[in-house]
N, C-alpha and C positions, 0 to 999 in steps of 0.2 A: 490448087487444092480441089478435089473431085469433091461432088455434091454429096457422097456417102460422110467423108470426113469434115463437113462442114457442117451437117445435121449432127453428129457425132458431139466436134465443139460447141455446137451450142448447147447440147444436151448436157452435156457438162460446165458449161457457164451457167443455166437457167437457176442450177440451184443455190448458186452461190448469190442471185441476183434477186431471189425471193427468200435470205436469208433471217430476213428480218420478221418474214411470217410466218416462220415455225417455231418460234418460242410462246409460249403460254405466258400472259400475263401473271406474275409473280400471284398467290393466295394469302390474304393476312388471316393468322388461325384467330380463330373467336376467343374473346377475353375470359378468363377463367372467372365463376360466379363466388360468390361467397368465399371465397379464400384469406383466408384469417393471415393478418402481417407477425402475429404470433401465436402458439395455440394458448386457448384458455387455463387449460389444465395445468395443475405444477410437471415441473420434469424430474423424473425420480434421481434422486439422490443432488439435487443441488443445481444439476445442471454438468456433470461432470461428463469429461468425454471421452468417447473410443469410437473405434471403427466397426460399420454395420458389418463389413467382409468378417470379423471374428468373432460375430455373434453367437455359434453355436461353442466356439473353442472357450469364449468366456463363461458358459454353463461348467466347464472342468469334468467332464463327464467324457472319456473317449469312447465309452462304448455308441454314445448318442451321437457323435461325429460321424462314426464308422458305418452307421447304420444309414445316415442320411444320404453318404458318399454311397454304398452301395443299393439307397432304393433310385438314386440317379442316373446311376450305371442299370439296372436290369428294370426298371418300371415300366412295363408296355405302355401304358399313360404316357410318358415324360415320352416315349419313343415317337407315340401318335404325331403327338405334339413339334416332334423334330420333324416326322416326317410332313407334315403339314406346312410346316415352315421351310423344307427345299421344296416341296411344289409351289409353294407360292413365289419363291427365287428363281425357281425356272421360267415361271409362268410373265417372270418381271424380266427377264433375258429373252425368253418369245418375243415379245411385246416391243423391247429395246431393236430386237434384230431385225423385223418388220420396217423401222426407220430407214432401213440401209436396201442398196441396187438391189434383185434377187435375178437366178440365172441360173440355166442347168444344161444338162449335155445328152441329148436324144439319138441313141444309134441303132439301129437296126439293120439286118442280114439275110436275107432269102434266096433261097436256090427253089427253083422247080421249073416248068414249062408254062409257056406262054404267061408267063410273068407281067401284068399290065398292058396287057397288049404288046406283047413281044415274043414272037415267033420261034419256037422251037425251047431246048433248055438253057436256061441263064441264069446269073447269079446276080445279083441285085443287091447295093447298099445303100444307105442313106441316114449321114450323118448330120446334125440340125442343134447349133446353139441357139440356145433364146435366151432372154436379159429383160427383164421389166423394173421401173424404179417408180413408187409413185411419192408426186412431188406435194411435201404436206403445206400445203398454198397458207391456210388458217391454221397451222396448228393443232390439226384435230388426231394425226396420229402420235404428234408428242407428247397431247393432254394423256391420251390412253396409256402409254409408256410408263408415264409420270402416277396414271392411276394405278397403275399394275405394281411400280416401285413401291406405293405407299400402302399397299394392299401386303406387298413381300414384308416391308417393314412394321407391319400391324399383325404377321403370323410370327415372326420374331419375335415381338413383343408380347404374345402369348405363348410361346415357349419359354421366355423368364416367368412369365405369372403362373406357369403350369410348374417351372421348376420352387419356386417361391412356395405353391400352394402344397406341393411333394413333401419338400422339407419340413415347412410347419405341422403338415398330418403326421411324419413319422415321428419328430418330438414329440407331438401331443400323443400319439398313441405310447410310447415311450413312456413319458408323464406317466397314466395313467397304470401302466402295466408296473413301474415303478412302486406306483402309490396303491394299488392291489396287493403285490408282492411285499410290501411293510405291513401294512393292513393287517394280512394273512400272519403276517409275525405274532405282532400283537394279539390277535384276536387270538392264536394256537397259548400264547401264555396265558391270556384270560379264562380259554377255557378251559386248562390245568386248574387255576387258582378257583374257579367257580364248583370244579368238578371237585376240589378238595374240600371245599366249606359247603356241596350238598352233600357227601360223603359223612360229614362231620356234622350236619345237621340231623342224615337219618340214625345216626349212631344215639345223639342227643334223644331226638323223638320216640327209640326202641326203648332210652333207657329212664323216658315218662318226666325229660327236663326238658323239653322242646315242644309249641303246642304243634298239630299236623299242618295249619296255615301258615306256618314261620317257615317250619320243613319245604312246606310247597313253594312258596316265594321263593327260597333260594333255590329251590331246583328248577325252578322257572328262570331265574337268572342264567344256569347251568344252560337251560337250552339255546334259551337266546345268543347266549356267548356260541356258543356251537352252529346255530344258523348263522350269525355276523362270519363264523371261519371259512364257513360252506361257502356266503357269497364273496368273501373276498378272493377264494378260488376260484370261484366260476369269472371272476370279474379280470381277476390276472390271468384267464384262458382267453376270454374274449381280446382283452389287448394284445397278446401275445399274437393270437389270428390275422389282428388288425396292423401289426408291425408285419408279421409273413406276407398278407397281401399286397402291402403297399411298397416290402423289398423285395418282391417276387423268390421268395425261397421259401422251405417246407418250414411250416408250426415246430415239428420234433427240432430241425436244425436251428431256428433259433434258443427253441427251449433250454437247451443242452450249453448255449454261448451265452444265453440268458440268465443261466440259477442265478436264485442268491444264494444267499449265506444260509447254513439249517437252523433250525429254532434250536434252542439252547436246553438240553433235556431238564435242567434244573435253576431253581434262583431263577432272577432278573436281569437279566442282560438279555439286548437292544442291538444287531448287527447290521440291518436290512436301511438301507441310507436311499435315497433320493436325489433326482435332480435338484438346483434350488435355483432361484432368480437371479442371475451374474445382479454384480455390484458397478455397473456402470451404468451410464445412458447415451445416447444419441449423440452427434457432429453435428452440433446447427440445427435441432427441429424448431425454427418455423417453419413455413408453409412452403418452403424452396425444395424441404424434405419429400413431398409428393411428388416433385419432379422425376423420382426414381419410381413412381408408380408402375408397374409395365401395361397395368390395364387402360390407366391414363394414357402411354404410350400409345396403346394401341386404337383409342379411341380415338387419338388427334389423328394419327393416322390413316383410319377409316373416313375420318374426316374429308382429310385433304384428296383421298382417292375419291370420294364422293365429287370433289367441288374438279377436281380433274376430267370426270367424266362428265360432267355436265360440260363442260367445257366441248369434248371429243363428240359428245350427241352433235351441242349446236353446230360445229364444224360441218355435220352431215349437210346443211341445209345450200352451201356453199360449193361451188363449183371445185371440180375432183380433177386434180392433172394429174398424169403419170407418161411416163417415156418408156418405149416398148423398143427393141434391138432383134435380129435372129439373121444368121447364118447358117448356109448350107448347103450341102454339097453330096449327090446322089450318081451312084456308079454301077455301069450294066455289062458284065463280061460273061463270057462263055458263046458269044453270038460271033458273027461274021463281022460284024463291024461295032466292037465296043463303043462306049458312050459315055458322057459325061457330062453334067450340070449343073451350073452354082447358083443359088438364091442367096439376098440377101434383102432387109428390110431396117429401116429406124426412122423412128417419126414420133410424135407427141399424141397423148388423145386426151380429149378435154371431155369431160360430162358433167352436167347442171341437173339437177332435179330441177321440177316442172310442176309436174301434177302426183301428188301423195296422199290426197283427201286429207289433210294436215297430222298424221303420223308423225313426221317428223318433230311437227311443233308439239305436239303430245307429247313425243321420247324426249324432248328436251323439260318441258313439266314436269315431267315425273323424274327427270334429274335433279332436276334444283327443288323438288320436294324430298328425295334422299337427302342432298346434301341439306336440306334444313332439319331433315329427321336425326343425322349423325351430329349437328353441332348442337341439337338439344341434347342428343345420347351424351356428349364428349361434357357439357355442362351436366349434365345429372350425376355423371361418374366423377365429377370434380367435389362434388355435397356431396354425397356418400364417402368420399376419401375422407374431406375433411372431418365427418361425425366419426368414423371408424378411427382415425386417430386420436381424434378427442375423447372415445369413448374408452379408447387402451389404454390412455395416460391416464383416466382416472382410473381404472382397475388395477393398474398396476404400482398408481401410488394407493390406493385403499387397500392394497394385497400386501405391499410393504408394510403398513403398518399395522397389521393384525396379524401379520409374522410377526412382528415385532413383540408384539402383546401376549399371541399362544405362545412363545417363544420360552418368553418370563416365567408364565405359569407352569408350563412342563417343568424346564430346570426347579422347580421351587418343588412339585409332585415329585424327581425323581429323588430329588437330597431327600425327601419325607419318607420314602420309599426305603432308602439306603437305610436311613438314623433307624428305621423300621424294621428292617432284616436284623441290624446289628444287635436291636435290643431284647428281638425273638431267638434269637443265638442265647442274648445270655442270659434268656429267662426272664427278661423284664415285661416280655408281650405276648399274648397269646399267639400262638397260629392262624384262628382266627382274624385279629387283630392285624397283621401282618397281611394277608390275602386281601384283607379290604382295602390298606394302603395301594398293595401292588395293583389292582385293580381300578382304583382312584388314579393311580399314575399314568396306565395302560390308560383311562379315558380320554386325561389330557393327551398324552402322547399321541394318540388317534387325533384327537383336533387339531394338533399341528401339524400333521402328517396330511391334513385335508388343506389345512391353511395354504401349506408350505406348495402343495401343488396348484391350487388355485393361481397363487403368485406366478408360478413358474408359468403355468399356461396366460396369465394377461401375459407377459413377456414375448409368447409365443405370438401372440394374436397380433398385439405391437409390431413385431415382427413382420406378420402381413398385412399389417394396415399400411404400411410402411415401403411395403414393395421389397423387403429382403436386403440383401447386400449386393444387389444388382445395382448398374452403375447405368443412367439414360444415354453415356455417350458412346456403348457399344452401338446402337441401331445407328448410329452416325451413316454406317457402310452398311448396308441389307445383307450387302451379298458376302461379307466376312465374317467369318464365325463368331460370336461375341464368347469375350473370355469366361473361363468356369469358373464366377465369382461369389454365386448365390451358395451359403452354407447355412 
């Protein structure tokens, strides 16, 4: 065996022979703080279950599906987010690639005269592989690897929390646009019945049966009903704006996919309907439920990239092998006596840091004070989970049950309402008398029309406290797409 291919084999045994010093010692993540073994809060409706992934299709609302599926699809947001998420999967394939030989192929071609010292005109080549591997002695380009993977897996994990955060905004703006557009109902019949009984009050006041202060109050009612209709337009434009933004398409185009029903020229009828709070709850909320956090994900993950690079600093401090290779072979025609010559070279090179005015021990400080800064971050984001969920379950059980209450009361306004038209039909009630009922009903009806959306947004909010219907065992794989589960 010639001395070329015996440098060769060793160079390919050496790293199989320092095997044992390129793995990072394993990381135990920090124990999560305050995490409750069940929440304090009741769980709405008994404890009954279904699945987070049909969260939105249990609202019964397809226009609210539709809209969430298509702000996921065109949100420049949700897009950032993706793209942020393959650069950090490239940037963790960098990183990976780096482990492995690297080696390229250098050719070059020249014709002219006196070519290097070569007499008259020639043609000159010179072709040169090179090859360098360096060999990670400590560990320290693994740590890097390993921090870059958990870095890819912490942008991941904020493209579910951006997708989660998408969806609850355009429910809630939904919600809201919703409960404007009922509003707008109600308050356009109020201010029929208002506008009817100050009509009927200046009639009374002309004809010296009404004093001018009785006249004025009801005409004051009159207006107010009329400002409540104005703002509940202006308020069902502003949502409507805030669902355009967040689906990236025109105000007019959802307007138009948006109507409701028109207000009803005459009488009491009610067409303009709302989301309302699905009748189920949660698979298992205790505290195991946070596990699908993605913020949390992404904090443990920031974590562990942290407590990796500390690791890839300290490796700096430790002597650096690498194996270096290169072949080549350089050709001179056009002359009286061509020519030809081969190089070759392979050998090891070893370097130790020495003298650094202690740099090194500094970039390693200030790594293990990151990595202490993110397992405070990863424990602060653990109490925030917890209260945010805590905080949803009671609003969501307080919002069920003042649904429950403005519920009662409306149906009881509306039959008062009804026995009230029927008895002004046959003469039993004034007109008057009938406007004030319908009016009294229009009040309650408004309260549960506020009730009703309140509920529906804790649900929403629940929803993000909760991390959505995302599952934590897509980041399993960084570099594989995680399925489109968040609705």
């Amino acid at each position: 065996m010639t001395p070329p291919f015996r440098l060769a084999a060793l160079a390919l045994a050496l790293p199989l022979l320092l095997a044992a010093c390129t793995t990072p010692t394993p990381v135990a993540p920090p124990t999560p703080a305050a995490v409750p073994a069940a929440w304090r809060s009741p769980l709405p409706h008994g404890g009954s279950t279904a699945a987070l992934a049909d969260w939105w299709q249990a609202f019964g609302d397809p226009a609210l599906t539709r809209l969430i599926a298509r702000a996921e699809a065109q949100s420049p947001t949700l897009e950032q987010a993706a793209a942020r998420r393959r650069q950090a999967q490239a940037g963790a394939a960098q990183a990976r690639a780096g482990l492995l030989p690297q080696g390229g192929l250098t050719t070059q071609v020249q014709r002219g005269r006196t070519l290097n010292g070569v007499a008259g005109d020639s043609t000159q080549s010179h072709t040169q592989f090179t090859a360098s591997w360096e060999i990670d002695l400590f560990g320290g380009q693994r740590a890097a690897a390993l921090a870059a993977t958990a870095q890819a897996g912490a942008a991941s994990a904020d493209w579910h929390a951006a997708r989660v955060s998408l969806a609850a905004d355009v429910a809630q703006a939904y919600v809201q646009l919703r409960l404007a557009q009922a509003r707008e109902e109600s308050a356009e019949l109020d201010t029929r019945f208002a506008e009817q009984m100050s009509a009927w009050a200046r009639q009374q006041q002309a004809a010296g049966l009404m004093s001018a202060s009785d006249a004025a109050l009801l005409n004051t009612e009159r207006a107010a009903a009329a400002a409540a209709r104005s703002a509940a337009r202006a308020e069902a434009q502003i949502a409507l704006n805030a669902l355009a933004q967040l689906c990236a398409e025109r105000a007019e185009v959802l307007a138009t996919e948006l109507a409701p029903p028109a207000v009803v020229p005459t009488g009491f009828e009610i067409h303009r309907t709302q989301p309302r709070a699905p009748a189920f709850t949660l698979d298992g909320v205790p505290a195991q439920a946070l596990a699908q956090r993605p913020d949390l994900a992404a904090a443990h993950q920031r974590w562990l990239a942290a407590a990796h690079t500390t690791r890839s600093v300290d490796a700096q401090r430790y002597p650096q092998l690498s194996l270096g290779a290169l072949a080549g072979q350089t050709r001179i025609s056009g002359t009286a006596k061509p020519s030809q010559s081969t190089l070759w070279a392979v050998g090891p090179s070893l370097s130790l840091p020495l003298f650094d005015g202690g740099a090194l021990v500094a970039a390693g400080d200030a790594a293990r004070a990151a990595t202490d800064e993110a397992a405070a971050a990863l424990q602060a984001q653990w109490l925030v989970a917890v209260q945010e969920v805590e905080d949803a379950l009671q609003r969501v059980t307080a919002g069920a049950e003042r649904e429950r209450e403005v519920d009662a009361v409306r149906l009881e306004w509306e039959g008062i309402a009804r026995r009230s038209h029927a008895q002004a039909l046959a003469g039993l009630q004034s007109g008057l008398q009938r406007n004030t009922t319908f009016r009294n009903a229009l009040t309650a009806h408004d309260v549960a029309l506020g009730v009703r959306a309140e509920h529906a947004l804790a649900w929403i909010r629940l929803y993000r406290a909760l991390g959505g219907g995302w599952n934590a065992a897509s980041l399993a794989t960084p570099d594989t797409p995680a399925p489109n589960t968040a609705r």
